[in-house]
PQR file with spaces between the fields and no chain letter, atoms N, CA, C, O and H, PARSE charges and radii, in Angstrom:
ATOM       1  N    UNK     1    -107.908  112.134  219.568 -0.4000 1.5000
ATOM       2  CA   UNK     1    -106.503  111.849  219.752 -0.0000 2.0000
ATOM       3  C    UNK     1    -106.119  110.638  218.902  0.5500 1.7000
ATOM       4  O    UNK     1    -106.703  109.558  218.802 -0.5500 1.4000
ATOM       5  N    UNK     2    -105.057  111.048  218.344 -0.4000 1.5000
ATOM       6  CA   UNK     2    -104.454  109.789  217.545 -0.0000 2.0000
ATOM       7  C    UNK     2    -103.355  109.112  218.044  0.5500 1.7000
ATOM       8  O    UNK     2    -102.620  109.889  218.653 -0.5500 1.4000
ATOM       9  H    UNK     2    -104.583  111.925  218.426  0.4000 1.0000
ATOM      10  N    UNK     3    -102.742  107.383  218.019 -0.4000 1.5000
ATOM      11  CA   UNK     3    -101.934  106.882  218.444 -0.0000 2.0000
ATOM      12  C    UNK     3    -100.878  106.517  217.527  0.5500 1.7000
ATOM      13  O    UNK     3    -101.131  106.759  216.346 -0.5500 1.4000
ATOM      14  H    UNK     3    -103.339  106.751  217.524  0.4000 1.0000
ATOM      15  N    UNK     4     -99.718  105.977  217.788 -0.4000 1.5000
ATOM      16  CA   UNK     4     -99.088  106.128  216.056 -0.0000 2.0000
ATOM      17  C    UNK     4     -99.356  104.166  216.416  0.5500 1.7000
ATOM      18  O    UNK     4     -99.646  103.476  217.393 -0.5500 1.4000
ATOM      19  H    UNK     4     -99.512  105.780  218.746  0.4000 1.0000
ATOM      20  N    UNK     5     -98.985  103.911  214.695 -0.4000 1.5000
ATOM      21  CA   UNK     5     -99.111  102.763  214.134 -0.0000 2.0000
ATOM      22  C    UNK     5     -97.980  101.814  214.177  0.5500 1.7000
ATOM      23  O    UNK     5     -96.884  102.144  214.630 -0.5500 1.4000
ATOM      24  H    UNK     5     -98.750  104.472  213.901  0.4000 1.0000
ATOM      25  N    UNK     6     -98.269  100.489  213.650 -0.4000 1.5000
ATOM      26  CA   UNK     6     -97.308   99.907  213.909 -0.0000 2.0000
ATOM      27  C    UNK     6     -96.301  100.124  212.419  0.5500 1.7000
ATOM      28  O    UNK     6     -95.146   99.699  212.417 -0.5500 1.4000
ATOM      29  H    UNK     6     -99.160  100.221  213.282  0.4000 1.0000
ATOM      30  N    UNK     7     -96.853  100.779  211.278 -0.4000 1.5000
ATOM      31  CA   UNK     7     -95.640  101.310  210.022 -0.0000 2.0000
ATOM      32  C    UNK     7     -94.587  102.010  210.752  0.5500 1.7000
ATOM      33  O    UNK     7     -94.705  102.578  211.837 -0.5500 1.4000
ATOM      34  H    UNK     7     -97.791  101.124  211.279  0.4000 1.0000
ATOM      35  N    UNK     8     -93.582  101.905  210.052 -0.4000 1.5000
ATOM      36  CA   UNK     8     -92.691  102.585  210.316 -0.0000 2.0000
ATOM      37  C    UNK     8     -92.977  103.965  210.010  0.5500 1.7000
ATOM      38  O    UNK     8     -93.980  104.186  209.331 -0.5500 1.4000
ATOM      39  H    UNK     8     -93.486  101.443  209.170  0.4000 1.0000
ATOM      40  N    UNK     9     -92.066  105.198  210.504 -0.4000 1.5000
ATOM      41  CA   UNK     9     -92.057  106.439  209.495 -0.0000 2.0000
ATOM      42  C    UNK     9     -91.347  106.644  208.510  0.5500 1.7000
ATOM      43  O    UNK     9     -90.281  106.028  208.487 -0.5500 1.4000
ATOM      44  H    UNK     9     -91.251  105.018  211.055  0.4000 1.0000
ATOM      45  N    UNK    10     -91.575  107.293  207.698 -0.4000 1.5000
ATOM      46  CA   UNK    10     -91.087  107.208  206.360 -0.0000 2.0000
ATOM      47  C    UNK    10     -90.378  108.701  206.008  0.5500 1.7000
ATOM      48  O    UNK    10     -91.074  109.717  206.022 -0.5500 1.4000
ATOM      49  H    UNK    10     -92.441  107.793  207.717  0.4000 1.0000
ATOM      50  N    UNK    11     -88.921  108.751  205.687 -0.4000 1.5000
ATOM      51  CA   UNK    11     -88.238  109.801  205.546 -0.0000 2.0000
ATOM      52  C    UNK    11     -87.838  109.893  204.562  0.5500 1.7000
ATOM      53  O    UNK    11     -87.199  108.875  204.296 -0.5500 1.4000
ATOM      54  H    UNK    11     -88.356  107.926  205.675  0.4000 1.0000
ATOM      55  N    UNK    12     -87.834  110.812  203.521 -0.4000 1.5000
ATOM      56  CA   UNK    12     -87.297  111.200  202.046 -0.0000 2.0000
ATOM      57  C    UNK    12     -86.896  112.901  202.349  0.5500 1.7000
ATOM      58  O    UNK    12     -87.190  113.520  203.372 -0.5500 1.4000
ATOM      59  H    UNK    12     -88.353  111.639  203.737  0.4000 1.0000
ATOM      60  N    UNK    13     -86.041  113.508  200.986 -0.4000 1.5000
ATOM      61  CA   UNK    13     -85.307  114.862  201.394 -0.0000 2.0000
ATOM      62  C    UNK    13     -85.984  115.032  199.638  0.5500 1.7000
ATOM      63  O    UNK    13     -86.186  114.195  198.758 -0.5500 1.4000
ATOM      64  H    UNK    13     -85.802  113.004  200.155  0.4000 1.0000
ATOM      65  N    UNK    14     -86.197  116.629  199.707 -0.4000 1.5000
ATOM      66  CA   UNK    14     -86.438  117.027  198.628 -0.0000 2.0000
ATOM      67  C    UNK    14     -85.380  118.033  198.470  0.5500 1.7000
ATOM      68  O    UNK    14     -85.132  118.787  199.411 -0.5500 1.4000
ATOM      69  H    UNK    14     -86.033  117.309  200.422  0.4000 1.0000
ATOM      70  N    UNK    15     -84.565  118.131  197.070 -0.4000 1.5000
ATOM      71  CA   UNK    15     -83.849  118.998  196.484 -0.0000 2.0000
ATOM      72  C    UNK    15     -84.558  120.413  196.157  0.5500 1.7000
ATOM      73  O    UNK    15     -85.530  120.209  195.430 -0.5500 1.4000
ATOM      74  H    UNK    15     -84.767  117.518  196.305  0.4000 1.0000
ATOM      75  N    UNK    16     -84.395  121.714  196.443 -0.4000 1.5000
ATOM      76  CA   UNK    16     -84.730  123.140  195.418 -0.0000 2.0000
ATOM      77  C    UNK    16     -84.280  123.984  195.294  0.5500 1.7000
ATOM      78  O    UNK    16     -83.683  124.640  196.148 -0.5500 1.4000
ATOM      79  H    UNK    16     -83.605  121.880  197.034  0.4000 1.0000
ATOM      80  N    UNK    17     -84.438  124.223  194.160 -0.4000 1.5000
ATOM      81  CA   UNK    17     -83.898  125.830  193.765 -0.0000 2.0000
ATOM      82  C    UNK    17     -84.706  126.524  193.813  0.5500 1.7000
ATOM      83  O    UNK    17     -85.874  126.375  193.454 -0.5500 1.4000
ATOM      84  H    UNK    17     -84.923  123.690  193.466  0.4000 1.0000
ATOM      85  N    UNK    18     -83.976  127.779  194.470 -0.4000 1.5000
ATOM      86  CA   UNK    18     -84.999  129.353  194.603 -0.0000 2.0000
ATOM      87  C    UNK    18     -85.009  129.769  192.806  0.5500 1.7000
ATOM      88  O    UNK    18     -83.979  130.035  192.186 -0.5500 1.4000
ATOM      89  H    UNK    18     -83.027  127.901  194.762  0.4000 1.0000
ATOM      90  N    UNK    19     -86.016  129.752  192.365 -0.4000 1.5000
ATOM      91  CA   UNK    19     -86.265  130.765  191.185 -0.0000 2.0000
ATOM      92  C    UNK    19     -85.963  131.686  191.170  0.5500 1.7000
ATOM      93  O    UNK    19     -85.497  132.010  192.262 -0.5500 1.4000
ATOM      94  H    UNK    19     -86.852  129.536  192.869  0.4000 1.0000
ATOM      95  N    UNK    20     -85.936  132.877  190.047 -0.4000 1.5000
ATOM      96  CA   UNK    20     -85.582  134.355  189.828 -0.0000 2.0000
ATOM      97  C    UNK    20     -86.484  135.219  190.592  0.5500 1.7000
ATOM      98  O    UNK    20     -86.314  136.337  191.078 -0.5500 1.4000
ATOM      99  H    UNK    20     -86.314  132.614  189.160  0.4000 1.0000
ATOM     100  N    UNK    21     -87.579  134.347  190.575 -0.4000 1.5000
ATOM     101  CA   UNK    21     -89.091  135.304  191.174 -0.0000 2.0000
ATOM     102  C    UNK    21     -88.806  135.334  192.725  0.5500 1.7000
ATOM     103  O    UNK    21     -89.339  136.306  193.259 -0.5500 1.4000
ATOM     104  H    UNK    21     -87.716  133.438  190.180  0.4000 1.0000
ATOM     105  N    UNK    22     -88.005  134.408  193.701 -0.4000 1.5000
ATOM     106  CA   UNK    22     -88.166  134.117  194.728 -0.0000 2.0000
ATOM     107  C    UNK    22     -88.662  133.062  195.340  0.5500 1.7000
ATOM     108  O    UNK    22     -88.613  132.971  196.567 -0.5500 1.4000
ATOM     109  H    UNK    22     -87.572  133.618  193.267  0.4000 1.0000
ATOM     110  N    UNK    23     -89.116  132.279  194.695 -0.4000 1.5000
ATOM     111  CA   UNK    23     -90.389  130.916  194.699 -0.0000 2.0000
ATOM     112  C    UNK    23     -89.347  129.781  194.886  0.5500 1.7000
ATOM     113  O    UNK    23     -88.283  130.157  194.393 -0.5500 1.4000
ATOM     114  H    UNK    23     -89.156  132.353  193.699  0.4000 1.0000
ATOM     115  N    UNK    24     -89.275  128.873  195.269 -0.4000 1.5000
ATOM     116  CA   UNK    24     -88.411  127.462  195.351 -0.0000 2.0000
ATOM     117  C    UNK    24     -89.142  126.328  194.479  0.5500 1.7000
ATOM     118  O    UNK    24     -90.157  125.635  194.555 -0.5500 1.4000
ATOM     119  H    UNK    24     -90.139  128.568  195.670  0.4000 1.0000
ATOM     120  N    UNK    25     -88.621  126.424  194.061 -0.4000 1.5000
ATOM     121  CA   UNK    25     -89.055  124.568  192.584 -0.0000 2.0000
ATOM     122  C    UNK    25     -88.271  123.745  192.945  0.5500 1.7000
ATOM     123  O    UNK    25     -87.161  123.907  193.451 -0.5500 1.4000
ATOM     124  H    UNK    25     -87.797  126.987  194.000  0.4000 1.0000
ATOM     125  N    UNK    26     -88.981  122.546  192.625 -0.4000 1.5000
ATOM     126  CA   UNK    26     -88.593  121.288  193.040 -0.0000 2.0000
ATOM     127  C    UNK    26     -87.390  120.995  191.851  0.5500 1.7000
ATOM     128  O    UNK    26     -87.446  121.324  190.667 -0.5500 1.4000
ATOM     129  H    UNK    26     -89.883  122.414  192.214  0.4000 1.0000
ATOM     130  N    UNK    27     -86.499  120.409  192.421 -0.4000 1.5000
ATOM     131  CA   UNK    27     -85.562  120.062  191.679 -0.0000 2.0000
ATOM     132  C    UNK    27     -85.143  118.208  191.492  0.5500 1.7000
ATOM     133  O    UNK    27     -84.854  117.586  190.471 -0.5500 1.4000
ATOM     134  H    UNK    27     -86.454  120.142  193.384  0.4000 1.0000
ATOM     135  N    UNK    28     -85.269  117.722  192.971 -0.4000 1.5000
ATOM     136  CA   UNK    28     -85.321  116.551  192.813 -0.0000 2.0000
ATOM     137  C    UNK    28     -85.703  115.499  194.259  0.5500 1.7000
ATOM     138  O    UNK    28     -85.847  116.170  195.281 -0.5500 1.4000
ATOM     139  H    UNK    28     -85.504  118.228  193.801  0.4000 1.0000
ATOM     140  N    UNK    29     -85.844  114.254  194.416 -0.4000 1.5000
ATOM     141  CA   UNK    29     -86.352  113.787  195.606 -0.0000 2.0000
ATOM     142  C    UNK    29     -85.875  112.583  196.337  0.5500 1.7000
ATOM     143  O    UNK    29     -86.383  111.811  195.524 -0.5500 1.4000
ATOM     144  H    UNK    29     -85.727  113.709  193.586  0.4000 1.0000
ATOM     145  N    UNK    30     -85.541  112.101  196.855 -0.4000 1.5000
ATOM     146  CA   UNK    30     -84.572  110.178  197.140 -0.0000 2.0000
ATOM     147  C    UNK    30     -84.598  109.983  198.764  0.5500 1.7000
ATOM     148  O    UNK    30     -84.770  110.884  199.584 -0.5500 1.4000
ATOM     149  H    UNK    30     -85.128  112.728  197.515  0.4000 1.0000
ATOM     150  N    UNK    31     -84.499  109.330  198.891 -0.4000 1.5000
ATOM     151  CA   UNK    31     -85.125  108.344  200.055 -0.0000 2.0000
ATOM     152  C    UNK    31     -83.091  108.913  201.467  0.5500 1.7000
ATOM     153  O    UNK    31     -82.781  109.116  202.640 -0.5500 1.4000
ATOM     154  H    UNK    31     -84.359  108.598  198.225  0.4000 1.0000
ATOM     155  N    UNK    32     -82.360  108.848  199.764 -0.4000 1.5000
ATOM     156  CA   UNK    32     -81.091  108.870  200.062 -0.0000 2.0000
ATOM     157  C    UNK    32     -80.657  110.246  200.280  0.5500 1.7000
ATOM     158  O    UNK    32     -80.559  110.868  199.222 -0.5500 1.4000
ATOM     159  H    UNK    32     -82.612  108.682  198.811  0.4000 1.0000
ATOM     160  N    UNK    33     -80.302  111.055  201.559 -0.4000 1.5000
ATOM     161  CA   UNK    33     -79.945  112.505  201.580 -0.0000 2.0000
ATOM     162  C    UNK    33     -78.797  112.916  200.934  0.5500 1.7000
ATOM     163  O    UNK    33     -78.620  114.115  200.721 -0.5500 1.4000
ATOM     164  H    UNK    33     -80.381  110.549  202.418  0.4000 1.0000
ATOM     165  N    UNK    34     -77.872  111.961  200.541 -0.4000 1.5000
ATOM     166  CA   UNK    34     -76.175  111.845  200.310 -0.0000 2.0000
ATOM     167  C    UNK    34     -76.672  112.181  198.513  0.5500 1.7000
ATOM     168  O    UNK    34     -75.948  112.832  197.759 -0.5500 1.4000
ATOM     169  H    UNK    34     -78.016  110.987  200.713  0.4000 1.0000
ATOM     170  N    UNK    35     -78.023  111.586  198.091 -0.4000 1.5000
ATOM     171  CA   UNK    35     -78.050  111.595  196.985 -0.0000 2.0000
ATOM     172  C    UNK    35     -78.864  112.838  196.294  0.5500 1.7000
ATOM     173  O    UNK    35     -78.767  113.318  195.164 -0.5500 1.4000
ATOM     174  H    UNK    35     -78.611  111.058  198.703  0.4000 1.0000
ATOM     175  N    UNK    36     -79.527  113.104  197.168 -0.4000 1.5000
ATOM     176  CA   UNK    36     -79.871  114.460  197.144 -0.0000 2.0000
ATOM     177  C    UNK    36     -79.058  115.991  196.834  0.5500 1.7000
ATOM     178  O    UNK    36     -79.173  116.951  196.072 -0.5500 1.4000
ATOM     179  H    UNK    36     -79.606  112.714  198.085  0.4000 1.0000
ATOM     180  N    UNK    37     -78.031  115.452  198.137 -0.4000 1.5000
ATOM     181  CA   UNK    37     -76.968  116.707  198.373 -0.0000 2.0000
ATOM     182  C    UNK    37     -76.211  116.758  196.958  0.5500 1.7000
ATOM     183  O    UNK    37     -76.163  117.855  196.402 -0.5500 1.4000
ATOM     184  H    UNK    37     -77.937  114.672  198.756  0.4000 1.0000
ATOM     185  N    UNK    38     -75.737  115.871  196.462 -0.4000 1.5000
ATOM     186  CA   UNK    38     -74.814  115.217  195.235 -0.0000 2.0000
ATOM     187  C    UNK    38     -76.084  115.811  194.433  0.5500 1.7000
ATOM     188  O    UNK    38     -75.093  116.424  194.034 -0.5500 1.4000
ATOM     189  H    UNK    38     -75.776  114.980  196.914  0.4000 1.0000
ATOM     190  N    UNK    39     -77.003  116.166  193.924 -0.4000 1.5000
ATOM     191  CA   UNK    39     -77.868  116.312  192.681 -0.0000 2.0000
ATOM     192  C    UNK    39     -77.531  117.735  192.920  0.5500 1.7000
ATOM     193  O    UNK    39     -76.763  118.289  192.134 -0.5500 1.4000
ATOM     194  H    UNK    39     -77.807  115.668  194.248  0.4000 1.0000
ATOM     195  N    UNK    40     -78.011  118.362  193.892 -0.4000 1.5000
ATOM     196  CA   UNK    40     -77.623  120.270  194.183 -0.0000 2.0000
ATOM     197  C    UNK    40     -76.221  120.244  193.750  0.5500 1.7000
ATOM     198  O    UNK    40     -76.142  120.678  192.601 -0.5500 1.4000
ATOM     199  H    UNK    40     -78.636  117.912  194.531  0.4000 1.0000
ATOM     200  N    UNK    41     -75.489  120.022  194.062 -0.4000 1.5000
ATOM     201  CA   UNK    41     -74.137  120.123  193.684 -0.0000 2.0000
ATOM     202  C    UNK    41     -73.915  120.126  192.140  0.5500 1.7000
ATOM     203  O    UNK    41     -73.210  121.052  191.739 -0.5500 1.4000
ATOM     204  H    UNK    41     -75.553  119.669  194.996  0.4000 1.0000
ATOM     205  N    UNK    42     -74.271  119.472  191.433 -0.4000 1.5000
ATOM     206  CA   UNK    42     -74.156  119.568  190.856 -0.0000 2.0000
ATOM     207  C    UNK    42     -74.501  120.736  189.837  0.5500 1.7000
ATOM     208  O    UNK    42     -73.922  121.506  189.071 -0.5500 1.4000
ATOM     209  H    UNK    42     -74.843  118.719  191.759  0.4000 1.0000
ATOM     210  N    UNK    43     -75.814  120.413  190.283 -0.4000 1.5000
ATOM     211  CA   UNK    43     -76.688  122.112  189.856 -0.0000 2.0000
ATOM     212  C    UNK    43     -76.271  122.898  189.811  0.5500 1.7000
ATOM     213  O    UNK    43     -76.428  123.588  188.803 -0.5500 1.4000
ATOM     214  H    UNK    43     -76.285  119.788  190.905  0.4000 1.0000
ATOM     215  N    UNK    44     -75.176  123.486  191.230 -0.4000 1.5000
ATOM     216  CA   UNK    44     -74.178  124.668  191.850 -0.0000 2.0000
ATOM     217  C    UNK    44     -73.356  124.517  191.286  0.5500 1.7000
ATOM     218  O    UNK    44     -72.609  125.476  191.481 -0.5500 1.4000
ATOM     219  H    UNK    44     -75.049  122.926  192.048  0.4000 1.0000
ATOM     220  N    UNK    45     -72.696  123.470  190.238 -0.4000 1.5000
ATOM     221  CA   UNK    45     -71.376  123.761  189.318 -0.0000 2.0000
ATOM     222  C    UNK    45     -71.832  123.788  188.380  0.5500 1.7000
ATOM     223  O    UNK    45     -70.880  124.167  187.698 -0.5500 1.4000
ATOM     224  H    UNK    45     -73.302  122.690  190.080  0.4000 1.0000
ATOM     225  N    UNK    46     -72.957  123.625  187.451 -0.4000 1.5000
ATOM     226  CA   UNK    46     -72.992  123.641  186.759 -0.0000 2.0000
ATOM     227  C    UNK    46     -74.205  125.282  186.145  0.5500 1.7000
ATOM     228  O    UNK    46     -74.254  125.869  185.065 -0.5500 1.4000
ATOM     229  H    UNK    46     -73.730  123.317  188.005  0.4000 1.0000
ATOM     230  N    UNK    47     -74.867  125.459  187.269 -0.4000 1.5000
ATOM     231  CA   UNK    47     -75.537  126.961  186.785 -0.0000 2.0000
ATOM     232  C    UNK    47     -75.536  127.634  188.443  0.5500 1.7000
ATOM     233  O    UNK    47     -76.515  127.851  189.159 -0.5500 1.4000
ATOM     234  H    UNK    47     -74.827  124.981  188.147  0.4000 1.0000
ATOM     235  N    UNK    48     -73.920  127.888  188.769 -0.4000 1.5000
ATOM     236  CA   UNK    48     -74.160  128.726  190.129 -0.0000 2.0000
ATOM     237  C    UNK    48     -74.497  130.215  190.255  0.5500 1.7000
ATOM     238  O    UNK    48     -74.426  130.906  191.271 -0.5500 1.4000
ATOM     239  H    UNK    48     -73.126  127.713  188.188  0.4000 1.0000
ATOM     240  N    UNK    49     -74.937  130.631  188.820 -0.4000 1.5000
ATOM     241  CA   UNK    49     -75.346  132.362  189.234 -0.0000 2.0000
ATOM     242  C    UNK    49     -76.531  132.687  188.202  0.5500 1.7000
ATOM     243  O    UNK    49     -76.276  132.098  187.152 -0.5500 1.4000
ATOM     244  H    UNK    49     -74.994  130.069  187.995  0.4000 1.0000
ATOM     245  N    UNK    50     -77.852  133.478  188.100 -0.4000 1.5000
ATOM     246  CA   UNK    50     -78.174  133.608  187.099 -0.0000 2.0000
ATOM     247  C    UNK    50     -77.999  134.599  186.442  0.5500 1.7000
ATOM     248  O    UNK    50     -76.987  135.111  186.921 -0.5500 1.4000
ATOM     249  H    UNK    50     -78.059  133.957  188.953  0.4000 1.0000
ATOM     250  N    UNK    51     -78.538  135.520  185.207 -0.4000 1.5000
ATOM     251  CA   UNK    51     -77.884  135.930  184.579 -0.0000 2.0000
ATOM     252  C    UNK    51     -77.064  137.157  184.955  0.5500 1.7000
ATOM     253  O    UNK    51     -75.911  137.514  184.713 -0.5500 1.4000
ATOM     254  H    UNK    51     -79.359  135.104  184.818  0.4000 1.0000
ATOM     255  N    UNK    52     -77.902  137.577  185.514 -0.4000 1.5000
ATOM     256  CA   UNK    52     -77.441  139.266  186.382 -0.0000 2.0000
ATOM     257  C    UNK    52     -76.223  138.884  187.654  0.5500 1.7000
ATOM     258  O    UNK    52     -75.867  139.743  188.460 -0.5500 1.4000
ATOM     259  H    UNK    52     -78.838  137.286  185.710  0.4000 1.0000
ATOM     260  N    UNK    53     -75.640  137.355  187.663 -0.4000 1.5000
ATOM     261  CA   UNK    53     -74.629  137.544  188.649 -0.0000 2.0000
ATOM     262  C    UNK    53     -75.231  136.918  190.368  0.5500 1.7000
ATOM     263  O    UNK    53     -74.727  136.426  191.378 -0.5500 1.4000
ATOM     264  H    UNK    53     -75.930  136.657  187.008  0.4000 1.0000
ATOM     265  N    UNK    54     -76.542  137.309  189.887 -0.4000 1.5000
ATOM     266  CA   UNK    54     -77.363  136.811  191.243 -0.0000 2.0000
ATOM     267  C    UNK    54     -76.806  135.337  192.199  0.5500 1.7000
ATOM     268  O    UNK    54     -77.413  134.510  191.519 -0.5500 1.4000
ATOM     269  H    UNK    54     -76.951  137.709  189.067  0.4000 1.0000
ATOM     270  N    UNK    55     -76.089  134.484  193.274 -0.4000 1.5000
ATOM     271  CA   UNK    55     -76.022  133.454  193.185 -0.0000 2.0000
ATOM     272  C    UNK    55     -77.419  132.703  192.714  0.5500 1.7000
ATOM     273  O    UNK    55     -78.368  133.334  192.249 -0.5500 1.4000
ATOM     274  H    UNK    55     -75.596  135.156  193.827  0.4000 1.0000
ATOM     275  N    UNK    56     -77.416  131.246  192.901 -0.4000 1.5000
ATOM     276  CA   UNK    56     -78.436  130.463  192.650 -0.0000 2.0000
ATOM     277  C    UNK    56     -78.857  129.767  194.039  0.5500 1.7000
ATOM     278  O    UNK    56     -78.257  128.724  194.300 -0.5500 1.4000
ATOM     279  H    UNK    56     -76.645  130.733  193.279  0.4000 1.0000
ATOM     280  N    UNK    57     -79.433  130.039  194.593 -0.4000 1.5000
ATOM     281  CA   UNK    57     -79.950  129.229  196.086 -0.0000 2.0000
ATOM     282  C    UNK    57     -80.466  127.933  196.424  0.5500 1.7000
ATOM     283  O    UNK    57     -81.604  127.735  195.999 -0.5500 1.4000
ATOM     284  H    UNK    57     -79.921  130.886  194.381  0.4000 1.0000
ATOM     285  N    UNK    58     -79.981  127.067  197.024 -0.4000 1.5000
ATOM     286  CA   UNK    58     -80.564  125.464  196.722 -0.0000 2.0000
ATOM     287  C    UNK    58     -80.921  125.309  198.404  0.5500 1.7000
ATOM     288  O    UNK    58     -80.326  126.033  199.201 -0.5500 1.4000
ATOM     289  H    UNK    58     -79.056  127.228  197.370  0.4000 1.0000
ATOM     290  N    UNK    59     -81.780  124.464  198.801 -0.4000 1.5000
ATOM     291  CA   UNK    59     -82.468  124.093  200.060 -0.0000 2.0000
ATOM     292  C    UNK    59     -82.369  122.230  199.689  0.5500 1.7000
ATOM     293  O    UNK    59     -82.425  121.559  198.659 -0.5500 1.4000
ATOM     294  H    UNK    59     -82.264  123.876  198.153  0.4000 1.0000
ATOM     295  N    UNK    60     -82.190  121.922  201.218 -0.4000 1.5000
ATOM     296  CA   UNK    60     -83.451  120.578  200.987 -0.0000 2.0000
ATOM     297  C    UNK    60     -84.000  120.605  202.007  0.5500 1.7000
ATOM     298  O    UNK    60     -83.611  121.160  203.035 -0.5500 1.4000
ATOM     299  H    UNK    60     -82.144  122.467  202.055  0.4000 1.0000
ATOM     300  N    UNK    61     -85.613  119.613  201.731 -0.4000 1.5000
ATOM     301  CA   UNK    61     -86.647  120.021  202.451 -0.0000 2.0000
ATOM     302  C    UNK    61     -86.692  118.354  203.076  0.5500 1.7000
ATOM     303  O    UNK    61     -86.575  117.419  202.284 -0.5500 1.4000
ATOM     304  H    UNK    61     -85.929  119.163  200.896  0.4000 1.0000
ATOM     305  N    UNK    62     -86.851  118.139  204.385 -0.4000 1.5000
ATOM     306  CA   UNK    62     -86.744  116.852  204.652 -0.0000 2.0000
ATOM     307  C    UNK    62     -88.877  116.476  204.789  0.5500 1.7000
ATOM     308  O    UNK    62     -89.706  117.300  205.174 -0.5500 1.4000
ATOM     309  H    UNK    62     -86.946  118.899  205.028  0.4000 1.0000
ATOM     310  N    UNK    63     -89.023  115.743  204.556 -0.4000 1.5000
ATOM     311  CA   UNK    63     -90.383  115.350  204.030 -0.0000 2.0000
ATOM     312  C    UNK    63     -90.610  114.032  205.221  0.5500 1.7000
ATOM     313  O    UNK    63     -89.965  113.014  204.971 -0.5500 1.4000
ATOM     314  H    UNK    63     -88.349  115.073  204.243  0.4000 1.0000
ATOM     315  N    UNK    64     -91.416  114.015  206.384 -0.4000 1.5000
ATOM     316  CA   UNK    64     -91.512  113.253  207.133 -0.0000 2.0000
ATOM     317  C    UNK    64     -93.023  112.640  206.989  0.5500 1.7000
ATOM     318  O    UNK    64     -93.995  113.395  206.987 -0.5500 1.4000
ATOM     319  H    UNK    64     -91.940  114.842  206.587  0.4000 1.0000
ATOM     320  N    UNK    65     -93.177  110.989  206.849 -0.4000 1.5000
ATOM     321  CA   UNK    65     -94.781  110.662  206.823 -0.0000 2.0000
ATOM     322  C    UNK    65     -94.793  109.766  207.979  0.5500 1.7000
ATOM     323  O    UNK    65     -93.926  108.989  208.379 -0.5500 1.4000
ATOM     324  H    UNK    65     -92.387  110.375  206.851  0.4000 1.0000
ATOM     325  N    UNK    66     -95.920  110.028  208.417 -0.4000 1.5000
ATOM     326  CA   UNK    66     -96.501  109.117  209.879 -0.0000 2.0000
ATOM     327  C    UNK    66     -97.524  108.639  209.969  0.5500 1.7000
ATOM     328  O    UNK    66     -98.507  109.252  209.554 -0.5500 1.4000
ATOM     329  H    UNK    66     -96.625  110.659  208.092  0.4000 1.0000
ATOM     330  N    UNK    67     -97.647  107.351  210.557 -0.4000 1.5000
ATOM     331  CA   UNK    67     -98.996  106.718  210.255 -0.0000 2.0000
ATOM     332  C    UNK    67     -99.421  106.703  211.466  0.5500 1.7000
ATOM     333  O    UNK    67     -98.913  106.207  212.471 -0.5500 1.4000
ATOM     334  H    UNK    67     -96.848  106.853  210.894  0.4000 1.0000
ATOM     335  N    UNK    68    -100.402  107.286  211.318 -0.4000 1.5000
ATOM     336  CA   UNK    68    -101.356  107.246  212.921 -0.0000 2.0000
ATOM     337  C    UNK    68    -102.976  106.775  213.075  0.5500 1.7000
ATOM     338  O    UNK    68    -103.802  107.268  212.306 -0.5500 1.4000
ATOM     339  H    UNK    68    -100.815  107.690  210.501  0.4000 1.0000
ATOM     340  N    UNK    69    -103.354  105.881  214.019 -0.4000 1.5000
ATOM     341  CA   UNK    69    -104.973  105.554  213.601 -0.0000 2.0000
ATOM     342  C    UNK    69    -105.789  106.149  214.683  0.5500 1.7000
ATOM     343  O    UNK    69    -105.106  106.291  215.697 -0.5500 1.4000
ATOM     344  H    UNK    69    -102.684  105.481  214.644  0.4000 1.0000
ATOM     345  N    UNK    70    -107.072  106.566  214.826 -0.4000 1.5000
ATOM     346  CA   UNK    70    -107.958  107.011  215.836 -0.0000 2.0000
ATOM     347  C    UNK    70    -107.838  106.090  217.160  0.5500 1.7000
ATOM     348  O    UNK    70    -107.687  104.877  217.299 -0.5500 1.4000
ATOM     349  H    UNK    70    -107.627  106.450  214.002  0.4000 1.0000
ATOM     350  N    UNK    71    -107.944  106.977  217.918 -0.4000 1.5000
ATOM     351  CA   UNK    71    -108.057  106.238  219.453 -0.0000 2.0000
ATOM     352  C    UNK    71    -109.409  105.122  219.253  0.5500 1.7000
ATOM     353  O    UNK    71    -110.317  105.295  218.440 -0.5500 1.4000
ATOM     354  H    UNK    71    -108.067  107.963  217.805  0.4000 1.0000
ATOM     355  N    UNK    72    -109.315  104.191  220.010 -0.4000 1.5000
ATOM     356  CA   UNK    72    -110.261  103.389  219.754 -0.0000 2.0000
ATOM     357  C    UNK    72    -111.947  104.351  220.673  0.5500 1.7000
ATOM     358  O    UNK    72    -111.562  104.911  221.700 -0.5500 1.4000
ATOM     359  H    UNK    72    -108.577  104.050  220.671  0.4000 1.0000
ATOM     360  N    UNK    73    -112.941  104.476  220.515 -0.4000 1.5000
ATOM     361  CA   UNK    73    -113.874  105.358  220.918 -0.0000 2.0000
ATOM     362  C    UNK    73    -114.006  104.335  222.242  0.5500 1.7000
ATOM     363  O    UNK    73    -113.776  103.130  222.344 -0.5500 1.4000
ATOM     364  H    UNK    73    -113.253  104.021  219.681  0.4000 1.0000
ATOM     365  N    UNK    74    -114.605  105.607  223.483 -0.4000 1.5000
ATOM     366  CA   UNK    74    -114.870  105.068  224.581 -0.0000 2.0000
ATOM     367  C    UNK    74    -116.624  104.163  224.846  0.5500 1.7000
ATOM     368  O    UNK    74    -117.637  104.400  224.188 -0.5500 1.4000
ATOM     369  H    UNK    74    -114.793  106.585  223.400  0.4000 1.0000
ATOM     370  N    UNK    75    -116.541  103.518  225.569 -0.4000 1.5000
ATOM     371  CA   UNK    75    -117.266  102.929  225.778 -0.0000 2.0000
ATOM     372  C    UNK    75    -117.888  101.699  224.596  0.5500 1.7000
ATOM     373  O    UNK    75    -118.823  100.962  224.908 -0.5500 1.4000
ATOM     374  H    UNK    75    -115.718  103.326  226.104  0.4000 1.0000
């Protein structure tokens, strides 16, 4: 069993686009979600369909880190 630490947790958002294949690529990453959302956007005005008309699909992925250390062992 693990206990959490005294770090804080650490939250960042990742930007992506779905590829043609179906696959999601990284597009971009910031600590800031406002700045994130604002990078897709842009993306979406500037290449919102690919060639066949298809839209272009964007996600963000919120990326959570936690610091946790081993229980101290008994006895």
């Amino acid at each position: 069993m693990t206990t959490p630490e005294a770090y804080p947790t650490e939250v960042s958002y990742i930007g992506e686009i779905q590829e043609s294949d179906g696959l999601w690529g990284y597009l971009t990453a910031d600590k800031d979600l406002a700045a994130v959302e604002k990078r897709l956007a842009r993306q979406q005005e500037r290449f919102p369909a690919w060639a066949d008309g298809t839209p272009i699909r964007t996600r963000v992925v919120t990326k959570t880190t936690t610091y946790t250390t081993p229980a101290p062992a008994a006895g």
